[in-house]
N, C-alpha and C positions, 0 to 999 in steps of 0.2 A: 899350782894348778889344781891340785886335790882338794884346797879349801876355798877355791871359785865354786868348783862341781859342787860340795856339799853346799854350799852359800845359797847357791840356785832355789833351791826347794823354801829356806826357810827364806827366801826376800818375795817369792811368790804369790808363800803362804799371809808374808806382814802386809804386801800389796794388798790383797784382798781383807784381808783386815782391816788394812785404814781405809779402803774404797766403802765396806760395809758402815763403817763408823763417818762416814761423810768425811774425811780431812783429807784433802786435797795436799795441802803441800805433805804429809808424809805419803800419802802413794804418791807424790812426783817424787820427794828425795827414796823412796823403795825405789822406781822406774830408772833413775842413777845407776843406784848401786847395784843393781840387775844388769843396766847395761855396762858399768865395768867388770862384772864380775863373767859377763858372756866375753868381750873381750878379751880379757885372762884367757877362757878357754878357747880364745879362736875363731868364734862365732862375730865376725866385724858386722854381718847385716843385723841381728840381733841387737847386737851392742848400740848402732847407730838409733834403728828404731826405738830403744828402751831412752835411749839419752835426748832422742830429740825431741821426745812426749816428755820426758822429766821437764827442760830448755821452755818448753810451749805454755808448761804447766807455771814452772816459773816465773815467767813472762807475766804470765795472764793476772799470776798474785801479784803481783811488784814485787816478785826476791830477786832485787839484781842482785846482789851478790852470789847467789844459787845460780841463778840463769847465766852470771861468768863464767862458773864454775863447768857447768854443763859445753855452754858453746867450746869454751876450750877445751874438751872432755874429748869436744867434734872435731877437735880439730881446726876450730875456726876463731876469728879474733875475736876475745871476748868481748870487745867495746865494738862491734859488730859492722868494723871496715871493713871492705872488701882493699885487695889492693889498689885498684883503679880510685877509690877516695885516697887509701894510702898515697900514690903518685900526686894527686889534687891535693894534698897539702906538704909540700916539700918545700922546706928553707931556700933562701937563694944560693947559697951553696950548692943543693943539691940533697942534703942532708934529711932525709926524712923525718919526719915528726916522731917514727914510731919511738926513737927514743923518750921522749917526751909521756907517750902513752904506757910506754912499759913502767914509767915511773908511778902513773896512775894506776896501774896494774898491780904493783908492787905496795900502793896506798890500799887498794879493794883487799889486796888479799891481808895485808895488817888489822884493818879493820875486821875481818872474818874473823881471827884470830883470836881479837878483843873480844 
């Protein structure tokens, strides 16, 4: 928790740095790690706010990979079903596809890696 708190100041300080220098996606990925690092300390409305301008920001560049990163940050899926699609593509079984997507999930994040 003490090196969220300290975190805070200098990811504020690089935001405005990279805002001053024109580069968008590093104040989106500062806007991230701002909002995990409010999280850390508790701050859930913070956090959400900071994550979901990084997610937008994301978006806007084309960094899927960053923008999965984010949405599931939110809490939400990062190939950005809701479950009502999740339900609309279900095997005849019954068997959800999400299996299927976690595998893809599992592909995004290898790739990040590389």
């Amino acid at each position: 928790r003490g090196g969220a708190a300290a975190a805070l100041a200098d990811l504020r300080d690089a935001q405005q740095r990279w805002r001053a220098l024109e580069a968008p996606y590093e104040v989106a990925r500062s806007r991230e790690l701002l909002g995990l690092a409010c999280r850390a300390l508790g701050d859930d409305e913070a956090a959400r706010l900071e994550l979901d301008a990084a997610r937008a920001e994301f978006a806007r560049l084309g960094a899927a990979p960053d923008r999965m990163r984010a949405e599931a940050a939110l809490g939400r899926d990062p190939l950005g079903l809701s479950g009502r699609d999740l339900r609309v593509f279900e095997s005849d079984d019954g068997a959800p596809i999400r299996r299927s997507l976690g595998g893809l999930q599992d592909l995004a994040a290898s790739l990040r890696r590389a």
